[in-house]
C-alpha positions in Angstrom: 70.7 -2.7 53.6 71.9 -5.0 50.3 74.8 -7.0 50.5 77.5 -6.1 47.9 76.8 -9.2 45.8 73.0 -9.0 46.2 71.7 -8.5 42.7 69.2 -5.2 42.4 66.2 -6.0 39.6 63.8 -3.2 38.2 60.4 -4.3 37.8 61.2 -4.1 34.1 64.3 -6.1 34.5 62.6 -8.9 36.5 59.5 -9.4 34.6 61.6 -9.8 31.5 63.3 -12.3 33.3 60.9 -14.5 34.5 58.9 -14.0 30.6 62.2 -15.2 29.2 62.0 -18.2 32.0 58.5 -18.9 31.1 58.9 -19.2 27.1 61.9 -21.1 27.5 60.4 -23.8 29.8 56.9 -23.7 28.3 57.0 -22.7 24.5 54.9 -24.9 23.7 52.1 -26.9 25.8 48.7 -28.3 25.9 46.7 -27.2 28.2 42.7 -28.6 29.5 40.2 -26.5 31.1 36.7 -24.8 31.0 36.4 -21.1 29.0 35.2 -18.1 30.7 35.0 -14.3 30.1 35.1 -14.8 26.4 35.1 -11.9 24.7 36.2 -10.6 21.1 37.0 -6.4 20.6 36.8 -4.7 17.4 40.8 -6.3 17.2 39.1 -9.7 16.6 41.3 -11.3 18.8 40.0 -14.1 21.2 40.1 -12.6 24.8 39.4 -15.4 27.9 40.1 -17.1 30.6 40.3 -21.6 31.3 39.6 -22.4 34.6 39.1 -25.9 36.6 38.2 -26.6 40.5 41.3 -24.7 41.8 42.6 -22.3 39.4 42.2 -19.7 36.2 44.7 -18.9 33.4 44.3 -15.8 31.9 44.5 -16.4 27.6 44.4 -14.2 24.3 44.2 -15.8 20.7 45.3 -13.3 18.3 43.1 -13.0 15.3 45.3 -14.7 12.4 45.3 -17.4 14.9 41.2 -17.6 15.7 40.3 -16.8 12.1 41.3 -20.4 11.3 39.2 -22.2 13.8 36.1 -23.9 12.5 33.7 -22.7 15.7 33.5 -20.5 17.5 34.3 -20.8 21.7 32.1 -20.2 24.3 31.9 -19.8 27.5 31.4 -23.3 29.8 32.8 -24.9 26.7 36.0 -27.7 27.5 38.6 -27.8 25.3 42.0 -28.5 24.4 44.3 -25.4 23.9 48.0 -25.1 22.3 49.9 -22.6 22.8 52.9 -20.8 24.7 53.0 -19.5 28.0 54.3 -15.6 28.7 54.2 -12.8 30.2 52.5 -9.3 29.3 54.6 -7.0 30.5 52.8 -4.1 30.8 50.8 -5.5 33.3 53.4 -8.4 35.0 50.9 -10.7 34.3 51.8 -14.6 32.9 48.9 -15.7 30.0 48.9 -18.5 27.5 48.9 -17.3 23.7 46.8 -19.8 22.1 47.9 -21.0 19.0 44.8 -24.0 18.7 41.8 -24.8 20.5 40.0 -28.5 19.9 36.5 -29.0 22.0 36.9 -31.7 24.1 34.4 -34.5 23.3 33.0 -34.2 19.5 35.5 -32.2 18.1 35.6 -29.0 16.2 33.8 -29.1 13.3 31.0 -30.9 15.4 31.1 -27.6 17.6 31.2 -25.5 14.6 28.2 -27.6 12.5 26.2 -27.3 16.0 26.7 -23.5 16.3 25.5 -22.4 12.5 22.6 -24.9 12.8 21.5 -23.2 15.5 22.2 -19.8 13.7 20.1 -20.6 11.0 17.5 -22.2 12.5 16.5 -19.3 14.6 17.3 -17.1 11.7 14.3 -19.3 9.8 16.6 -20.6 7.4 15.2 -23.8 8.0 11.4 -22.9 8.2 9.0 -25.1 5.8 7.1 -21.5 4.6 10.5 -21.1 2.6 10.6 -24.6 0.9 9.5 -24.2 -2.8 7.9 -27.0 -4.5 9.6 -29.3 -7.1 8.1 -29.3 -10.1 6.4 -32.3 -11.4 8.6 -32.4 -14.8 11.6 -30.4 -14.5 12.3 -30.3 -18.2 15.5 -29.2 -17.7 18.2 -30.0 -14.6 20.9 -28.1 -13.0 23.1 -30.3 -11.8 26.4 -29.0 -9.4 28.8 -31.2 -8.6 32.9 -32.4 -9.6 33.1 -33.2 -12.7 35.0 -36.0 -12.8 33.1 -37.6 -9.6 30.8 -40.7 -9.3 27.8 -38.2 -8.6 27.9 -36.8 -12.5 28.2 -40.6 -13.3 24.9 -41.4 -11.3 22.4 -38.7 -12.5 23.3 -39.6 -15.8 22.4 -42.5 -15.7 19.3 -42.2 -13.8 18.1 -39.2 -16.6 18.8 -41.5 -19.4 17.4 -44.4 -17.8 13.9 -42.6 -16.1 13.4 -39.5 -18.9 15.8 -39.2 -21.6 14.3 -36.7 -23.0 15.3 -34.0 -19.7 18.1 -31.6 -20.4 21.2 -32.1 -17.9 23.0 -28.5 -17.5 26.5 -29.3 -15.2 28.4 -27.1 -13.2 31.1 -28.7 -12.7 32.7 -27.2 -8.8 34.9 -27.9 -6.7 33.1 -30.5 -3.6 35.9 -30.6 -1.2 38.8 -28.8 0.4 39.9 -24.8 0.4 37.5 -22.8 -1.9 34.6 -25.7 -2.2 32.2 -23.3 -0.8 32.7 -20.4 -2.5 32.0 -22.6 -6.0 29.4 -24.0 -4.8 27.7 -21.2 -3.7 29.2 -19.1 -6.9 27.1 -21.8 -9.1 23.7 -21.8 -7.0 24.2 -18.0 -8.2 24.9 -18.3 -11.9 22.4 -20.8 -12.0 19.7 -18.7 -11.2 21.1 -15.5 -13.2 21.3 -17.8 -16.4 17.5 -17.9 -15.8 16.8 -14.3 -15.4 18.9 -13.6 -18.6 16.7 -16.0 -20.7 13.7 -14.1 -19.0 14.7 -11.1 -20.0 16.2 -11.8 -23.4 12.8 -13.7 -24.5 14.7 -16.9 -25.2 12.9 -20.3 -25.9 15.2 -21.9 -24.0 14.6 -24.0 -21.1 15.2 -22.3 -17.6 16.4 -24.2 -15.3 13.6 -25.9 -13.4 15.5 -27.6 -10.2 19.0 -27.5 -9.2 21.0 -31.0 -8.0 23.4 -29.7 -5.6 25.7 -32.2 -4.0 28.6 -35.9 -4.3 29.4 -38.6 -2.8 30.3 -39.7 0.4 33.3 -39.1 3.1 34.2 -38.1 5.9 33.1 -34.7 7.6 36.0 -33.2 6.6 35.5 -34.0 2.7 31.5 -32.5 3.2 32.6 -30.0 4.9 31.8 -27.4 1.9 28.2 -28.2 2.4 27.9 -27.0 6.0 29.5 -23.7 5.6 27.3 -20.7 5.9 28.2 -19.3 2.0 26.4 -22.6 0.7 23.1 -22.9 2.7 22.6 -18.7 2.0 22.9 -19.4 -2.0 20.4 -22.1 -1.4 18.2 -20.3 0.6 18.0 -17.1 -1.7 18.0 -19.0 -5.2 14.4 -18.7 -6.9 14.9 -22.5 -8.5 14.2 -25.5 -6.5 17.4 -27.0 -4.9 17.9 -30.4 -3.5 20.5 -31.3 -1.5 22.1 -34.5 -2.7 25.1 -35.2 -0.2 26.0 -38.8 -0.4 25.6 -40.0 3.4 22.1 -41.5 4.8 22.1 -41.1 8.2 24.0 -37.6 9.0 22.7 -34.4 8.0 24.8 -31.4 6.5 23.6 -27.5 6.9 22.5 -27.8 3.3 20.2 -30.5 4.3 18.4 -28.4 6.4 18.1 -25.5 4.2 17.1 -27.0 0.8 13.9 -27.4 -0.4 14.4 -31.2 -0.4 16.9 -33.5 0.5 18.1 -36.9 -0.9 20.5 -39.3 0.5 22.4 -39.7 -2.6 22.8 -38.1 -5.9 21.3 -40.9 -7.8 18.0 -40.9 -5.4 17.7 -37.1 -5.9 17.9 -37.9 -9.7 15.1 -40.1 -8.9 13.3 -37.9 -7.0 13.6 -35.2 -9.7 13.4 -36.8 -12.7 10.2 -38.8 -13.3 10.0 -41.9 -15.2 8.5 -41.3 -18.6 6.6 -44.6 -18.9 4.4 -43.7 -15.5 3.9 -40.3 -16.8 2.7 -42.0 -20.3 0.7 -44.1 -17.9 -0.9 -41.3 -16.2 -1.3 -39.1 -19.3 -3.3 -42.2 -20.6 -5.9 -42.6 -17.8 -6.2 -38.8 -17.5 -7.1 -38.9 -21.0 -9.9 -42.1 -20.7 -10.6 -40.4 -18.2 -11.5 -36.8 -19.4 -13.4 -38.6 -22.0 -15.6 -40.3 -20.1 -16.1 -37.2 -18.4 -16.8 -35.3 -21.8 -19.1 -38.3 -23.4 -21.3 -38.2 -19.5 -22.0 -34.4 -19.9 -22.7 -34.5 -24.0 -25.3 -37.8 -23.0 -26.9 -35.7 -20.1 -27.1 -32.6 -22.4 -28.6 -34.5 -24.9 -31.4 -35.7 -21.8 -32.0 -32.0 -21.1 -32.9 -31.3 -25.0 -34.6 -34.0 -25.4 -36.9 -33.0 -22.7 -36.8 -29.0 -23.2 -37.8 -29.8 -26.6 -41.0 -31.3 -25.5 -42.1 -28.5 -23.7 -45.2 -26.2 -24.9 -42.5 -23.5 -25.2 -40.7 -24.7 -27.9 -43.5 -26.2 -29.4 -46.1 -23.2 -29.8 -43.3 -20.1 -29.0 -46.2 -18.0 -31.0 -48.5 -18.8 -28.8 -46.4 -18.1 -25.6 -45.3 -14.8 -27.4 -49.2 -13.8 -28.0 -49.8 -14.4 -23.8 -46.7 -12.6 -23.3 -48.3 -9.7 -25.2 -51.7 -9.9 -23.8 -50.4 -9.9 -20.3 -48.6 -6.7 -21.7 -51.6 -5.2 -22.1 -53.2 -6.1 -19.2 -50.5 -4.8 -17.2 -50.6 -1.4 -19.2 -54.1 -1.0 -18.6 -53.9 -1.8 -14.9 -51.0 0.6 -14.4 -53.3 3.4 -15.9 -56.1 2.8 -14.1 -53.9 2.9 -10.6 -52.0 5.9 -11.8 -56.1 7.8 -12.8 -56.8 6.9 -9.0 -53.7 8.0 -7.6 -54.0 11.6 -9.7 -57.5 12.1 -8.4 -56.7 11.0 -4.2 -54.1 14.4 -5.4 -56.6 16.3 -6.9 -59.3 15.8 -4.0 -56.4 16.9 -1.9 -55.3 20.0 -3.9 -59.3 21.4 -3.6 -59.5 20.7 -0.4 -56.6 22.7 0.3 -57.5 25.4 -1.8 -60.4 25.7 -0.2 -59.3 26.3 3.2 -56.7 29.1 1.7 -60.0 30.8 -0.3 -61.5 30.9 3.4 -58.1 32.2 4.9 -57.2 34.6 2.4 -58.1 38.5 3.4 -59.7 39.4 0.8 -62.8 37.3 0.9 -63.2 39.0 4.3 -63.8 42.2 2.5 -66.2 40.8 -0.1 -68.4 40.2 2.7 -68.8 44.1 3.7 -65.7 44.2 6.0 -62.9 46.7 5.2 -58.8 47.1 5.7 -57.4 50.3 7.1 -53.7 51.4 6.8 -51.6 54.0 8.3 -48.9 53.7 6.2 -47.7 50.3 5.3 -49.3 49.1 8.6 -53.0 47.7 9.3 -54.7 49.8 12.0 -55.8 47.8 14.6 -56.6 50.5 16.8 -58.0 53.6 16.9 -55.6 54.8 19.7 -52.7 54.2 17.3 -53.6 57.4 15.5 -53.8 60.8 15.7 -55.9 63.9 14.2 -54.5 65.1 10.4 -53.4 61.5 9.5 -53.6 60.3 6.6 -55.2 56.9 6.2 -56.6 54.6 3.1 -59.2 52.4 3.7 -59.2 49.1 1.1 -63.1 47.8 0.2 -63.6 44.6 -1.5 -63.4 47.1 -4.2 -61.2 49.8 -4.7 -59.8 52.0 -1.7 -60.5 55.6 -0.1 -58.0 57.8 1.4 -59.2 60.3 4.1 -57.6 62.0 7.0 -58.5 62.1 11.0 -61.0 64.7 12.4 -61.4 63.2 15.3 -60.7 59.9 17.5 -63.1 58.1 20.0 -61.8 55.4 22.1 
């Protein structure tokens, strides 16, 4: 039995309680541990548990939430997590809802660079098979980058210094901060369908032979655009050339790895892509002494082999050769008769000795030596028992035939 002042809860009544308790104590608290059991439904929301040594606290991270993070977690990942404690009702069950999550160690975008690399490598993003060679002279550069940064500045100034004569095309983009990406990649696009419109229009034009795709340095956060996963896909599909060019010379960003070259700086992929015109002069020059050298060797040792040729008895009496030629004609025409005449009588010799044996075969040079055929019918009698008195037989002589009938039969 209750005492009358004794204070009667539903379970609906008492879990709201202690949620209210909860949220007002811990609305908002930071909380270390290990992830496990992550899981995300088709709600998108961030479903998992943070453990240590003794104990396990039961999380969810609603989608709006997650969407922002820059990685993805994991389980047997350590991190940070902000949030508020609660309860789900439904169940009686306390949870955190996690507002933030921050790896412990490296950070977030250090998880979040690790994760796509590893995407992309095993995706072959990153494979040498897919690189695509620069060209020697790119007669005309795509260059994308801010337009008002130190980058543009740079390959500028490298172009008109190395090979003034190379067109610069600039896209100018946004390199940093919200929407950097989606330029950047938007560019790497436009790039390559300004080329397939002068393809197809027949223009004289320069394409666009190599694409400059980068700026200057800062920190991870400022080169952040180049590691997202919008970027190194444009790259990776675009049919022109592409070096990175993302000023830092020790760390690598995703477009690094996923471009068919990579340069530490804008100015040295300028350098890398634009030759200097004075070498190529240079080269042009000992290509040419040299192809001439070539050309005057081959004329001199063609001139040798006339010399010679023209001292042969062949060019010097081609009647004569032409008479041989003609008598060994002949001689060949009369050999060839005289084998075929030999050949046609071994046939003929054959042919009578074959005759001969069918003349000795044949029936009816049996008869012109006194012997005679009879038939009963359209059969030879071979028998005298085969017939009977009244038939009618015909008797064939070497010449001529007489019919006659049976009178009588002797075995």
């Amino acid at each position: 039995m209750t005492g009358n002042n004794e204070r009667i809860y539903t379970v609906t009544g008492l879990t709201r309680e202690i949620k209210s308790a909860l949220e007002e104590t811990f609305s908002h608290v930071w909380i270390e541990g290990e992830i496990s059991n992550f899981k995300v439904p088709a709600s998108g929301h961030f479903y998992f548990s943070l453990k240590d040594e003794n104990s396990m606290l039961k999380c969810v991270m609603f989608r709006h939430s997650g969407s922002r993070l820059k990685f993805i977690p994991e389980d047997g990942m350590h991190v940070l997590c902000s949030g508020r404690v609660g309860v789900y009702e439904k169940q009686g069950q306390y949870q955190l809802y996690v507002e933030g999550i921050e790896p412990r160690g490296k950070g977030a975008l250090h998880a979040a660079f690790e994760q796509l690399k590893k995407k992309l490598y095993e995706e072959g993003l990153f494979s040498d098979e897919h690189k695509k060679p620069i060209p020697l002279l790119s007669m005309r550069v795509g260059v994308i980058t801010s337009g008002t940064g130190a980058a543009i500045r740079d390959i500028l100034k490298v172009a008109r210094r190395r090979f003034s004569n190379v067109e610069i095309t600039i896209c100018p983009v946004k390199v940093q901060g919200d929407g950097a990406a989606r330029e950047i990649a938007g560019a790497i696009v436009t790039m390559n369908e300004y080329n397939g419109y002068l393809a197809e229009s027949g223009s004289n034009e320069h394409t666009i032979d190599t694409i400059i795709a980068g700026r200057g340095g800062g920190s991870i956060e400022d080169l952040w655009a180049f590691n997202e996963e919008i970027v190194a896909r444009a790259i990776f599909e675009s049919d022109i050339p592409v070096v990175s060019a993302v000023g830092h010379e020790v760390d690598y960003t995703i477009s690094d790895f996923v471009a068919d070259r990579r340069a530490a700086t804008p100015s040295a992929a300028a350098e890398m892509v634009i030759p200097m015109k004075e070498e190529l002069i240079g080269r042009i020059t000992v290509s040419r002494e040299s192809l001439d050298m070539a050309i005057k060797t081959r004329i001199n040792s063609a001139e040798v082999r006339l010399s010679n040729l023209s001292g042969k008895y062949v060019l010097r009496e081609p009647i004569n050769v032409l008479l041989e030629l003609e008598q060994r004609l002949d001689d060949i025409e009369k050999e060839a008769g005289t084998r075929i005449m030999h050949h046609f009588k071994i046939k003929e010799a054959g042919f009578i000795s074959v005759s001969g044996k069918l003349g000795t075969l044949n029936p009816l040079a049996i008869l012109g030596r006194g012997y005679s055929i009879t038939f009963s019918g359209q059969e030879v009698v071979k028998s005298a028992n085969r017939l009977k008195t009244g038939d009618r037989i015909v008797t064939r002589f070497s010449r001529g035939e007489a019919v006659s009938r049976v009178e009588k039969i002797s075995s």
